[in-house]
DRENKEVEX-270481 format. One line per 3 residues: number of its first residue (from 1); for each residue x, y, z of N, C-alpha, C, CB. Coordinates in Angstrom, 3 decimals, decimal comma, m for minus. Glycine has a CB too. Example, Ala and Ser with C-alpha at 12.3 -4.5 7.8 and 13.67 -1.06 7.14 Angstrom:
1> 13,190/m5,690/7,800/12,300/m4,500/7,800/13,200/m3,300/7,800/11,308/m4,473/9,046 | 12,850/m2,250/7,080/13,670/m1,060/7,140/12,900/0,030/7,870/14,084/m0,598/5,725 .
***
This chain:
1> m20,117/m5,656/13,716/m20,123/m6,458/14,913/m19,568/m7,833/14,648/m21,509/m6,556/15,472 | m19,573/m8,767/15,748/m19,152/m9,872/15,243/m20,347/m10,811/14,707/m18,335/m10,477/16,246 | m19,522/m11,896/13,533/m20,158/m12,197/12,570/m19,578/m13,714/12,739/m19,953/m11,286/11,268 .
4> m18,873/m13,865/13,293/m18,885/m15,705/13,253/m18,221/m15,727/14,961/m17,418/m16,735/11,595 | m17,754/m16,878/15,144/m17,398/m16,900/16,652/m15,907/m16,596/16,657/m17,735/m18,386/17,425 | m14,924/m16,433/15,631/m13,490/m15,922/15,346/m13,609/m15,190/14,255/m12,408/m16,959/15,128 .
7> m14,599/m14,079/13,967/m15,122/m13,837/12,810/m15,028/m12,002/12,553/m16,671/m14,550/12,866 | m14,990/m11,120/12,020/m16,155/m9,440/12,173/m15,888/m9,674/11,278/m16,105/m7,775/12,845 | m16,454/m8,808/10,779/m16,955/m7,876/9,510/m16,043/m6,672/8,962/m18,326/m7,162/9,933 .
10> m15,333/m6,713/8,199/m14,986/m5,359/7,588/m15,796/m4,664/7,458/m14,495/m5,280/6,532 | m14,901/m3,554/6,373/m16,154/m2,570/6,069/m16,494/m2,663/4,821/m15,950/m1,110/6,308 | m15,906/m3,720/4,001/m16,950/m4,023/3,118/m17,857/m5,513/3,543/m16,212/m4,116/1,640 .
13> m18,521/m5,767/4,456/m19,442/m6,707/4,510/m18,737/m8,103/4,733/m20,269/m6,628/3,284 | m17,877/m8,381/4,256/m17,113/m9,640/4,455/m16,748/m10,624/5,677/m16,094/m9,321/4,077 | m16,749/m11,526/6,062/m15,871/m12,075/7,548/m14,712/m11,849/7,161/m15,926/m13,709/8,115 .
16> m13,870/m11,762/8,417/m12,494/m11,912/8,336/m12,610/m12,901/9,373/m11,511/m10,636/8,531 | m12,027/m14,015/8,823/m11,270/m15,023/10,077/m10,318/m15,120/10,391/m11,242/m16,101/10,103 | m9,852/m15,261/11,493/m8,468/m15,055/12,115/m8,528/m16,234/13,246/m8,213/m13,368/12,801 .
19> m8,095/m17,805/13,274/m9,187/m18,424/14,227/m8,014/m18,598/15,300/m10,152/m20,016/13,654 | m7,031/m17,411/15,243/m6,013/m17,530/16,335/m6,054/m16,594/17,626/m4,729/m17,312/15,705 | m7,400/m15,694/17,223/m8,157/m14,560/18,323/m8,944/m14,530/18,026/m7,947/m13,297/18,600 .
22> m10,144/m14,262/19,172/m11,752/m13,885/19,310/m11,485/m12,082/19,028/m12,604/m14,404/21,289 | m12,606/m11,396/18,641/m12,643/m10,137/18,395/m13,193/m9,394/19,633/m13,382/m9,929/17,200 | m12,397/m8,407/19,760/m13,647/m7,207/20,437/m14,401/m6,126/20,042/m13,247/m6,524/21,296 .
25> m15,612/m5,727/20,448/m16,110/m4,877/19,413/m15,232/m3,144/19,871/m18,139/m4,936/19,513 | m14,548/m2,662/19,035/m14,309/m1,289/18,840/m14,527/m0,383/17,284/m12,913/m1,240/19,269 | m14,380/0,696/17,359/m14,811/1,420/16,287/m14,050/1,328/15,084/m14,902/2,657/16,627 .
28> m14,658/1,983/14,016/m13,770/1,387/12,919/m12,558/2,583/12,675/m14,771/1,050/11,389 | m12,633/3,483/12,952/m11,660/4,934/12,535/m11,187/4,401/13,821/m12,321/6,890/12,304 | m9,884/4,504/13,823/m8,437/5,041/15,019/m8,638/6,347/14,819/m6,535/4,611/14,644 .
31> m8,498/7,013/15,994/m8,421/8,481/15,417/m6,978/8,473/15,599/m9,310/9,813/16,226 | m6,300/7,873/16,395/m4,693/8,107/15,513/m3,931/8,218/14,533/m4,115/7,651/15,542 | m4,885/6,957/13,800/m4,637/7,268/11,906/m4,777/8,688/11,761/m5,961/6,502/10,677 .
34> m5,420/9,444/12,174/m6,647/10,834/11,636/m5,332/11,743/11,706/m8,398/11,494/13,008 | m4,628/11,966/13,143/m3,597/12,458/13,635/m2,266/12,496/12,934/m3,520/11,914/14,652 | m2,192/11,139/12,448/m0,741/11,056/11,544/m0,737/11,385/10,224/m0,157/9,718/11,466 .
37> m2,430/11,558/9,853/m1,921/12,004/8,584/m1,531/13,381/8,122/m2,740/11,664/7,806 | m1,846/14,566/8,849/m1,392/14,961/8,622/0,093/15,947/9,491/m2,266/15,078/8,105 | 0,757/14,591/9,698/2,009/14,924/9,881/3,455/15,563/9,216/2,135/14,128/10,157 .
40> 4,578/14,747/9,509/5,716/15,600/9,070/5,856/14,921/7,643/7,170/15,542/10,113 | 6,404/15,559/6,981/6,882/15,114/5,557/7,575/13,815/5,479/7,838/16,118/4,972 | 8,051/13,152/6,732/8,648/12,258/7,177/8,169/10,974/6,709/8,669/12,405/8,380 .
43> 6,572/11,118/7,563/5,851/10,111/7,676/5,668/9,320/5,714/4,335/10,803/8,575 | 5,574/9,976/4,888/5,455/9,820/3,606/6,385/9,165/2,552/5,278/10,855/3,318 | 7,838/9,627/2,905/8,613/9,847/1,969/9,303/8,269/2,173/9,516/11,294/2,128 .
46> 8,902/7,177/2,675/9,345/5,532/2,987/8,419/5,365/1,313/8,464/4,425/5,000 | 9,548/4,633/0,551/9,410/4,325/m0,867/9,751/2,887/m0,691/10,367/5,196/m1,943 | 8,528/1,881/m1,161/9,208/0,249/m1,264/9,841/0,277/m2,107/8,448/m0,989/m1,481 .
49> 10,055/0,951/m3,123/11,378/0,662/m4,069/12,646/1,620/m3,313/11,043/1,262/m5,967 | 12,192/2,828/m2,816/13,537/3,022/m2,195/13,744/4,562/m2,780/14,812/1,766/m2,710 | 13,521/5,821/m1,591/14,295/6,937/m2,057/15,695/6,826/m1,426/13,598/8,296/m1,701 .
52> 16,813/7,557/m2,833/17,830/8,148/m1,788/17,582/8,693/m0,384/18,390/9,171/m2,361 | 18,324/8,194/0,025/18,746/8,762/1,917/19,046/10,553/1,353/20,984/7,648/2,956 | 18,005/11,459/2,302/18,463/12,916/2,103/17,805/13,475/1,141/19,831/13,108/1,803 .
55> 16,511/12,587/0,676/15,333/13,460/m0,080/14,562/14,723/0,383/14,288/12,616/m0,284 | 14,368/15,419/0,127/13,756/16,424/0,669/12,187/16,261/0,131/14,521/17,771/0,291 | 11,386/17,251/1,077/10,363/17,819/0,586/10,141/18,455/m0,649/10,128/18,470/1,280 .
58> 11,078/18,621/m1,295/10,554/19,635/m3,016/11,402/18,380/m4,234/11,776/22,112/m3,218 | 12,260/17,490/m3,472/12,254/16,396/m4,419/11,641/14,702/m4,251/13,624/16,351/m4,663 | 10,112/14,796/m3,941/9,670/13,771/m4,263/9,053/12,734/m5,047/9,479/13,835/m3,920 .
61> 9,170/13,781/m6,200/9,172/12,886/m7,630/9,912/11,753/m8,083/9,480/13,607/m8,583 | 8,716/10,812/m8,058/9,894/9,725/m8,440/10,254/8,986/m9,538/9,839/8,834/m7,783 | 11,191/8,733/m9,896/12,198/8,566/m11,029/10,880/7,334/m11,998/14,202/7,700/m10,298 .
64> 9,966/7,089/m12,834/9,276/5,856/m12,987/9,959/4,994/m13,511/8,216/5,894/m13,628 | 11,006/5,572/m14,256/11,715/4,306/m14,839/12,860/3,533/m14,215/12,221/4,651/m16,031 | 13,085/3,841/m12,603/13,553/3,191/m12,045/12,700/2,433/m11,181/14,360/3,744/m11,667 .
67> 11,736/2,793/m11,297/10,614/2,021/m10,428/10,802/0,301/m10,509/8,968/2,470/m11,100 | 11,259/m0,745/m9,668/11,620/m1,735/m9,687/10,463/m3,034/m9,513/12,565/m1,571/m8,851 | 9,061/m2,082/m8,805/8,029/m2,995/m8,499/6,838/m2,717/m9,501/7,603/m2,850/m6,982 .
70> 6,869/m4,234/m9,583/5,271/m4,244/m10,688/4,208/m4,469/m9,603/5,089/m5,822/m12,104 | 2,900/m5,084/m10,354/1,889/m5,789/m9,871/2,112/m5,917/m8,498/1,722/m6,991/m10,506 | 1,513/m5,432/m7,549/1,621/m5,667/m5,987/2,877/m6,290/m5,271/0,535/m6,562/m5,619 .
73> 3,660/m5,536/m6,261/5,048/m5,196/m5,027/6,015/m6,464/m5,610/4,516/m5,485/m2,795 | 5,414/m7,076/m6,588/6,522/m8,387/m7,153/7,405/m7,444/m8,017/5,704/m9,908/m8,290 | 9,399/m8,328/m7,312/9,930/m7,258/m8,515/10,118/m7,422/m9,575/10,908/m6,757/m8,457 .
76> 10,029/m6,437/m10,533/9,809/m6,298/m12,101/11,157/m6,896/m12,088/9,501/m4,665/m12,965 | 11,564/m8,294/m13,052/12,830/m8,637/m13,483/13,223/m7,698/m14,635/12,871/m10,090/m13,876 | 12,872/m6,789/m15,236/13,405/m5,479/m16,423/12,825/m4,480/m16,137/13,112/m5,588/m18,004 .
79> 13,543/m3,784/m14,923/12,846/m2,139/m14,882/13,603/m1,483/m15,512/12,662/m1,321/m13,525 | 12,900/m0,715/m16,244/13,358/0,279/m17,044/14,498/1,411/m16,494/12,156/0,909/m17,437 | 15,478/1,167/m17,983/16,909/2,153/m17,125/16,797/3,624/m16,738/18,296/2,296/m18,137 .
82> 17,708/4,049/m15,300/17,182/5,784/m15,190/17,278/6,617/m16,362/18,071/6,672/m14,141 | 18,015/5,837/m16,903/18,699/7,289/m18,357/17,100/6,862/m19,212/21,038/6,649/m19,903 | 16,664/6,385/m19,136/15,259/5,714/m20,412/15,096/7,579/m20,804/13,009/4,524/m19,333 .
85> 15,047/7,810/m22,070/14,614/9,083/m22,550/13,489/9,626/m22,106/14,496/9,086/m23,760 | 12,094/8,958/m22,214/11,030/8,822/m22,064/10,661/8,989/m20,549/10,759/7,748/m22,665 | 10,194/9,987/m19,870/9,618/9,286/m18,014/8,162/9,603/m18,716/10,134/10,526/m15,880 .
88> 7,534/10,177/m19,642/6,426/10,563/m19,558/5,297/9,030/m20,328/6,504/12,165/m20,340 | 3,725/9,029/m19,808/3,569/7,842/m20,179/2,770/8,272/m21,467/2,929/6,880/m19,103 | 3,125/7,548/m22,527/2,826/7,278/m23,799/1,139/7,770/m23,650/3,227/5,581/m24,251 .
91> 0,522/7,933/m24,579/m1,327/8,340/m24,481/m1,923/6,864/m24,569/m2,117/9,497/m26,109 | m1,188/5,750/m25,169/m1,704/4,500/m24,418/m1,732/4,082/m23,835/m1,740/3,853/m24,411 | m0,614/4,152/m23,006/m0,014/3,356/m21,472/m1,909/4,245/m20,739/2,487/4,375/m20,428 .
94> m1,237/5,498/m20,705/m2,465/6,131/m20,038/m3,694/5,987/m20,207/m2,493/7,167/m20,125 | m4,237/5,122/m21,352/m5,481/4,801/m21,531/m5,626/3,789/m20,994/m5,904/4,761/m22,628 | m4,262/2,698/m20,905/m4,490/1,154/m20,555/m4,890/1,800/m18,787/m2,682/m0,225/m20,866 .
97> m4,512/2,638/m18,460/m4,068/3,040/m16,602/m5,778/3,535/m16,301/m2,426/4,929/m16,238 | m6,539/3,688/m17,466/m8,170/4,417/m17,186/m8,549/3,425/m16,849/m9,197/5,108/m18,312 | m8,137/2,263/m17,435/m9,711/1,217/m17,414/m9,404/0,308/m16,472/m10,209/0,248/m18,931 .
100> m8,548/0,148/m15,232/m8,415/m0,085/m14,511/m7,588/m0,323/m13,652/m8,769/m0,370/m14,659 | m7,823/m0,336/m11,937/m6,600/m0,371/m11,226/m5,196/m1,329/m11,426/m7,065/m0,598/m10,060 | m5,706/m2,600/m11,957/m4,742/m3,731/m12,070/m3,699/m3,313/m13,404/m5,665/m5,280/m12,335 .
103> m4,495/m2,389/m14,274/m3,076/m1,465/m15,120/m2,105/m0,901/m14,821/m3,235/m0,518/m15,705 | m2,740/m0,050/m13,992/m1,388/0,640/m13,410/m0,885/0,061/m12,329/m1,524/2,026/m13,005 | m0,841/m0,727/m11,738/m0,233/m2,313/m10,971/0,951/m2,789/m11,908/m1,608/m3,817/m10,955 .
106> 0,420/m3,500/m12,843/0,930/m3,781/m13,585/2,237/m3,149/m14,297/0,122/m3,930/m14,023 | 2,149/m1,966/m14,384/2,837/m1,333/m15,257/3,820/m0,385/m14,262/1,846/m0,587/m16,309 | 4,974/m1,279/m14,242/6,140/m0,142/m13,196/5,749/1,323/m13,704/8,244/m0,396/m13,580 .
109> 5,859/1,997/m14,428/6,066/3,674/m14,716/4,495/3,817/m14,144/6,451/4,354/m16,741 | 3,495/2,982/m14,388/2,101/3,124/m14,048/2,474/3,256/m12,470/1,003/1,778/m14,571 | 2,705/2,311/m11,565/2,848/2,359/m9,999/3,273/3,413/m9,829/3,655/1,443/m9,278 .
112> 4,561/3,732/m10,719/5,678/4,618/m9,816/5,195/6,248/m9,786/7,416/4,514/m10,629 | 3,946/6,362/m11,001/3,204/7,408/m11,134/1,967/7,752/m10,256/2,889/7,340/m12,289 | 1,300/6,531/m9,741/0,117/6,068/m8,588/1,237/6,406/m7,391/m0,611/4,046/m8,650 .
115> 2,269/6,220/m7,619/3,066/6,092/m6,013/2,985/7,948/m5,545/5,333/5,308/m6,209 | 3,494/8,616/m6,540/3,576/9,612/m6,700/2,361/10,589/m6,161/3,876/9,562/m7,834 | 1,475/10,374/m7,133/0,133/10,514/m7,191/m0,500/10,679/m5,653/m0,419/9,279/m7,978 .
118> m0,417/9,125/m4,652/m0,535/9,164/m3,543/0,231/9,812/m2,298/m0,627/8,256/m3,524 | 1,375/10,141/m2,572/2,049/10,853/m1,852/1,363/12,437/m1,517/3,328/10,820/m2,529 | 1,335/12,723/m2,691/0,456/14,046/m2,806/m0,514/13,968/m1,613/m0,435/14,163/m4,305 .
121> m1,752/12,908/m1,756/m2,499/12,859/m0,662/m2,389/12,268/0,101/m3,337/12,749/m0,712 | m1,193/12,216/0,977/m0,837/11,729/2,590/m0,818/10,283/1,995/m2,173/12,093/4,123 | m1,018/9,451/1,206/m1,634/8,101/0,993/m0,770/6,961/0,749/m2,501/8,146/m0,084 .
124> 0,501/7,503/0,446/1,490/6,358/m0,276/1,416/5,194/0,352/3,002/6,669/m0,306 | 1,631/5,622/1,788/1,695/3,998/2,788/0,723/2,988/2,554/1,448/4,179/4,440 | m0,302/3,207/1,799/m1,311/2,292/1,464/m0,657/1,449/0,149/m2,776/3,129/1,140 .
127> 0,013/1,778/m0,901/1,012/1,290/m1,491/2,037/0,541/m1,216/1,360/1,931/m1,829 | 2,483/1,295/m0,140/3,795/0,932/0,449/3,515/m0,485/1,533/4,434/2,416/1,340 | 2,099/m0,561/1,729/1,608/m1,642/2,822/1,138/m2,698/1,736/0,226/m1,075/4,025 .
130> 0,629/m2,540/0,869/0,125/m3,543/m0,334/1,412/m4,008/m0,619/m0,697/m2,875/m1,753 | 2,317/m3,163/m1,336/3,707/m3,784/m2,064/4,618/m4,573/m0,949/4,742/m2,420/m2,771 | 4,416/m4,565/0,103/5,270/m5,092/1,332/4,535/m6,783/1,437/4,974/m3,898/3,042 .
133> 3,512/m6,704/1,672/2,536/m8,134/1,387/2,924/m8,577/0,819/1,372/m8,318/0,958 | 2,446/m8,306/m0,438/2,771/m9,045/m1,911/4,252/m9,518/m1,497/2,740/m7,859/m3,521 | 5,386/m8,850/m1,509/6,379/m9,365/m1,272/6,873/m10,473/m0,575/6,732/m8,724/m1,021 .
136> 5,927/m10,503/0,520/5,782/m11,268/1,835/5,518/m12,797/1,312/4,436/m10,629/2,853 | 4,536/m12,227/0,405/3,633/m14,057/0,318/4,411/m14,553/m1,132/1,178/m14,025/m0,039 | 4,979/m13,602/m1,552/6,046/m13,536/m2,888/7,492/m14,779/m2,431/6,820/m11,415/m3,066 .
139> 7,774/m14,323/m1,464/9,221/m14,689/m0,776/8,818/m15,602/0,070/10,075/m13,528/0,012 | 7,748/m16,130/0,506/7,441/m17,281/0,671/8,838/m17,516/2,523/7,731/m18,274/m1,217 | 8,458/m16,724/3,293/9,227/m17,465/4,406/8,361/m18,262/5,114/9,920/m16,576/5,387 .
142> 8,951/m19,269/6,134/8,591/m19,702/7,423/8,783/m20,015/8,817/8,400/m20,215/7,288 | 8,721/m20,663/9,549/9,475/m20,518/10,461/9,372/m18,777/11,320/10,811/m20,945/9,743 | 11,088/m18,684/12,365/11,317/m17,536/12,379/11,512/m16,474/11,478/11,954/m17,581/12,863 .
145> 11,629/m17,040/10,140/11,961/m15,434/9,383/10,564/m15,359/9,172/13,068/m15,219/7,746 | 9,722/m15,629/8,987/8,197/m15,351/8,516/7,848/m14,388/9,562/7,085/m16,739/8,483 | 7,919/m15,232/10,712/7,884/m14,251/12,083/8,352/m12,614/12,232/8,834/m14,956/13,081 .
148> 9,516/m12,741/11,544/10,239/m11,548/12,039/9,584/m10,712/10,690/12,184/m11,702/12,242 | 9,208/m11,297/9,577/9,213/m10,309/8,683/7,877/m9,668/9,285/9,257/m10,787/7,078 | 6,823/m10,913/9,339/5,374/m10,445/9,642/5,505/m9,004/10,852/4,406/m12,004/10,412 .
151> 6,471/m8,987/11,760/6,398/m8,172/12,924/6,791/m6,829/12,163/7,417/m8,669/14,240 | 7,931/m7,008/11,366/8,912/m5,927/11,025/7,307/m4,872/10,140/10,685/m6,709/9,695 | 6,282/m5,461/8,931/5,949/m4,696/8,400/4,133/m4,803/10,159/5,990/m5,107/6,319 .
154> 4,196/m5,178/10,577/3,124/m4,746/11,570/3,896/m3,566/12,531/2,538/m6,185/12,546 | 5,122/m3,149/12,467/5,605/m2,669/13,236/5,321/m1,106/12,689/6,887/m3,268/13,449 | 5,832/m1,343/11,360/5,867/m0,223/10,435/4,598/m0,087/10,047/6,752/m0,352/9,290 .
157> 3,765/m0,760/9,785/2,493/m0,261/8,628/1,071/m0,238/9,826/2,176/m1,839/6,927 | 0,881/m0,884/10,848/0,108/m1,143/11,990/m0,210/m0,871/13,561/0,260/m1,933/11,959 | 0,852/m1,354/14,120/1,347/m0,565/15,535/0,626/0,929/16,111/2,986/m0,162/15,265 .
160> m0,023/0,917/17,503/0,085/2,349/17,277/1,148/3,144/17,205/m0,474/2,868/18,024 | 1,009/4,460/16,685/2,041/5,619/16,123/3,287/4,850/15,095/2,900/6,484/17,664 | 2,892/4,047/14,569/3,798/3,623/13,447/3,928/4,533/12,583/3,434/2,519/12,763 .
163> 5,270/4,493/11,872/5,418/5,489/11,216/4,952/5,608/9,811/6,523/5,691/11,323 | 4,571/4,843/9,529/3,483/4,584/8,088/2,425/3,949/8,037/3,963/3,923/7,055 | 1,495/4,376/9,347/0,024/3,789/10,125/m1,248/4,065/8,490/m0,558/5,285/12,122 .
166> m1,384/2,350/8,369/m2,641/2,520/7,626/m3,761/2,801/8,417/m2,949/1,400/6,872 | m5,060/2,830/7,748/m5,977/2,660/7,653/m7,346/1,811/7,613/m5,714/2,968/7,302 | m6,879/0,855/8,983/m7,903/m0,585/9,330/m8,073/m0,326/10,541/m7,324/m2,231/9,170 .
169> m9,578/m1,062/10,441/m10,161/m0,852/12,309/m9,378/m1,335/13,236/m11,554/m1,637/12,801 | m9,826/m1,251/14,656/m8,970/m1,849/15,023/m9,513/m3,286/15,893/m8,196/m0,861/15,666 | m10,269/m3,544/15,071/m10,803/m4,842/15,477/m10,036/m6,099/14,804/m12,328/m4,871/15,100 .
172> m9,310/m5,118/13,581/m8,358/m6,249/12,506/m7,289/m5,722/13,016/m8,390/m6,223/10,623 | m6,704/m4,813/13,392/m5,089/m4,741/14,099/m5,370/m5,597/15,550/m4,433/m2,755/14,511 | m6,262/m5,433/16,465/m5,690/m6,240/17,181/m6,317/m8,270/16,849/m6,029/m5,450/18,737 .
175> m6,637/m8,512/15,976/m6,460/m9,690/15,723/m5,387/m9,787/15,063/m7,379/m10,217/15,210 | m5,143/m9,632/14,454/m3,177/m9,017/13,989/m2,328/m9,246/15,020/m2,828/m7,134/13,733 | m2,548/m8,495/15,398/m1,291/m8,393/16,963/m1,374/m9,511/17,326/m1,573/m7,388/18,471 .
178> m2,699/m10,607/17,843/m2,759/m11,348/18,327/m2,331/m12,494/17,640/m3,644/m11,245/18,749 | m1,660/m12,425/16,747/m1,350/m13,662/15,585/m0,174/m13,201/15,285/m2,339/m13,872/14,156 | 0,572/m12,746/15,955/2,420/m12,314/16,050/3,222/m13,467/16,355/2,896/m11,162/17,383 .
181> 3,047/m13,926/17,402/3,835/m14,834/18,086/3,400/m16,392/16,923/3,281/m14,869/20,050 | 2,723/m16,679/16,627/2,237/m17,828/15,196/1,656/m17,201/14,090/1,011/m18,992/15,546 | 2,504/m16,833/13,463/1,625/m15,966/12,068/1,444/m17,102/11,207/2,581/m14,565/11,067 .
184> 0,548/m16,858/10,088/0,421/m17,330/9,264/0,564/m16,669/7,852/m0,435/m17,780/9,570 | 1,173/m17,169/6,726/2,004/m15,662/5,545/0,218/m15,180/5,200/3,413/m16,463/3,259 | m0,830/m15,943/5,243/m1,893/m14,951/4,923/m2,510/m14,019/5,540/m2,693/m15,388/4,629 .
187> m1,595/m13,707/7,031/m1,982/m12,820/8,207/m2,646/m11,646/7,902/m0,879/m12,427/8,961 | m1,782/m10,826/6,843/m2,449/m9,792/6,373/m3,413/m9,639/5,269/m1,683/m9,122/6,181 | m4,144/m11,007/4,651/m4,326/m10,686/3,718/m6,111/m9,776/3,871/m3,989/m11,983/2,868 .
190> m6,807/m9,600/5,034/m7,542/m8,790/4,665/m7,666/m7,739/4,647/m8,109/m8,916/4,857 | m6,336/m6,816/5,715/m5,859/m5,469/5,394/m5,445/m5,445/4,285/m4,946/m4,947/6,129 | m4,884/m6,528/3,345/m4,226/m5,484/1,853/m5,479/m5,521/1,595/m2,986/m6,060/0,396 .
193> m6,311/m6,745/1,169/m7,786/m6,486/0,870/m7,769/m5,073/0,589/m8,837/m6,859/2,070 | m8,308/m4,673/2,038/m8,946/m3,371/2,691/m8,405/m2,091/2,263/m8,790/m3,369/4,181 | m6,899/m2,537/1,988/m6,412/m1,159/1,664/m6,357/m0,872/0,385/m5,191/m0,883/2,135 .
196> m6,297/m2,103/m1,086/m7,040/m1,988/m1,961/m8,028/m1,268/m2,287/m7,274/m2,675/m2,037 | m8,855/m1,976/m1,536/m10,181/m0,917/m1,655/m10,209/0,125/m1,921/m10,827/m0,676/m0,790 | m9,530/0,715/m0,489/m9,685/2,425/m0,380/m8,802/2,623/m1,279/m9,344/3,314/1,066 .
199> m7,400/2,032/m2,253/m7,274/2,921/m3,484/m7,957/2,684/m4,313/m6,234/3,003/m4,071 | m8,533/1,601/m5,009/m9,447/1,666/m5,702/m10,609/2,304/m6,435/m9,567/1,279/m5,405 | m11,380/2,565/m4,606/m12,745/3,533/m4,788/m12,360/4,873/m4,346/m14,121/3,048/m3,847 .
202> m11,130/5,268/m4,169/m10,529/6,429/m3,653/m9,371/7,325/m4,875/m9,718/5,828/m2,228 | m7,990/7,344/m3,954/m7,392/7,859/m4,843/m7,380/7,144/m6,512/m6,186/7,963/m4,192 | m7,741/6,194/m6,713/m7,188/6,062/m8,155/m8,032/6,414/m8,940/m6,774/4,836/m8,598 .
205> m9,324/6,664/m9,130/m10,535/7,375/m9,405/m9,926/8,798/m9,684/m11,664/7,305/m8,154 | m9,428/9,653/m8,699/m8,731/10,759/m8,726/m7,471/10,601/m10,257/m8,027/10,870/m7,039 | m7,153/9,719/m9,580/m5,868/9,306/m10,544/m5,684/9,537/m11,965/m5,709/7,985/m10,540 .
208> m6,917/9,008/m12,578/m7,165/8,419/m13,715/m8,896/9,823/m13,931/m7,374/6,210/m13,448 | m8,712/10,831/m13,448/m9,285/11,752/m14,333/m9,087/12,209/m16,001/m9,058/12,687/m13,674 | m9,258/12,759/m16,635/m8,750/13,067/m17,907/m8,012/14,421/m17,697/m9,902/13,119/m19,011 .
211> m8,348/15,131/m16,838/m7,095/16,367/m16,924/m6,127/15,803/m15,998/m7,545/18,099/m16,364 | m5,914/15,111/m14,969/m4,540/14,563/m14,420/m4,137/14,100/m15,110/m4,346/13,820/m13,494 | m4,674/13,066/m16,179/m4,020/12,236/m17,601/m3,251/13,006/m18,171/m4,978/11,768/m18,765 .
214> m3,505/14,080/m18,446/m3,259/15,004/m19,847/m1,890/15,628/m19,319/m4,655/16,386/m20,281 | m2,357/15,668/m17,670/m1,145/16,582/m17,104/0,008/15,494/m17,514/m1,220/17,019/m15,180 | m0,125/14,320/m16,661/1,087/13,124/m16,915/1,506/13,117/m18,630/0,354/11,300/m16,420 .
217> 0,485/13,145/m19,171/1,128/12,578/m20,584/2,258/13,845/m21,368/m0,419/12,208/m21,810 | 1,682/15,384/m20,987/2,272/16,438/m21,436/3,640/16,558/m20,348/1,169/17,703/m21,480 | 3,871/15,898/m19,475/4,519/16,211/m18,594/5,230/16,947/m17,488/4,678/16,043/m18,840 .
220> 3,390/18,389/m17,568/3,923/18,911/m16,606/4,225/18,935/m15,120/3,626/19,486/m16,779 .
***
């Protein structure tokens, strides 16, 4: 419910302030999210580093050592070349990737393997909405381009029926919406929050089992 007078509550307990809209109370699931996920192969295959145009469904493996983004979407100034011998990750890399999420952040072949990873379960866009942020507050616009960028990824990652619709109530999309026309670059920062989270306590848990490990490291 609401929690300050420009204020709610996520769903982890927190305020979110936004002091450019008052909230209304609605539920926390869209069931539209529910709807898109499991959609067309379409909805998935948007890569912030970028698939070839004309990927299919049976080639969405992606290349890690071209993977260009580190740590929340900042780009890696030395990503590793496509020819690199190696795509498989070393039994250390993969140990550094157990002990926590900010490893495999960190570590382009680590993301580009989490990217992967999430695709599998409908999930990438939660990646793809984190690494777009980061970029955002990375590149530092203001003015109209801040504007246009802020719209371009609410268009894509937020909106209803967007085509890479996360996973936030919609008590934080429409304070969102309502902070279009004057954004501020920290507009989104409690959806990445949020969408953190859910990889966090979600897929990357999955991630970082010891037989998915074993699978990545043997490379099948």
């Amino acid at each position: 419910g609401i929690n300050a007078e420009y204020g709610v509550l996520d769903p982890y307990g927190s305020v979110i302030v936004l002091s450019c809209v008052r909230h209304s109370e609605e539920g926390y699931m869209d069931p539209r999210f529910l709807a898109r996920k499991r959609s067309s192969v379409g909805s998935f295959l948007h890569l912030v580093g970028g698939l070839h145009k004309g990927t299919s469904e049976n080639e969405l493996a992606v290349d890690p050592d071209s993977q260009p983004y580190g740590m929340m979407g900042v780009i890696n100034p030395n990503p590793r070349p496509k020819n690199n011998k190696s795509k498989k990750p070393t039994p250390q890399q993969a140990k550094k990737w157990q002990e926590s999420i900010e490893n495999v952040l960190n570590d382009p072949k680590g993301s580009a393997f989490f990217h992967k990873f999430l695709q599998n379960e409908y999930a990438a866009e939660n990646l793809d909405f984190w690494n777009s942020v980061t970029k955002l507050k990375s590149d530092n616009p203001s003015g109209e381009k801040l504007k246009k960028e802020v719209k371009q990824i609410y268009e894509q990652y937020l909106r209803d029926n967007a085509e890479n619709l996360i996973n936030v109530n919609n008590r934080l999309k429409g304070a969102i919406n309502e902070c279009l026309d004057d954004p501020r670059l920290e507009i989104f920062d409690e959806a990445q929050r949020h969408v953190y989270g859910l990889m966090k306590e979600g897929a990357y848990k999955r991630f970082i089992t010891e037989s998915h490990i074993q699978t990545l490291i043997k490379g099948d």
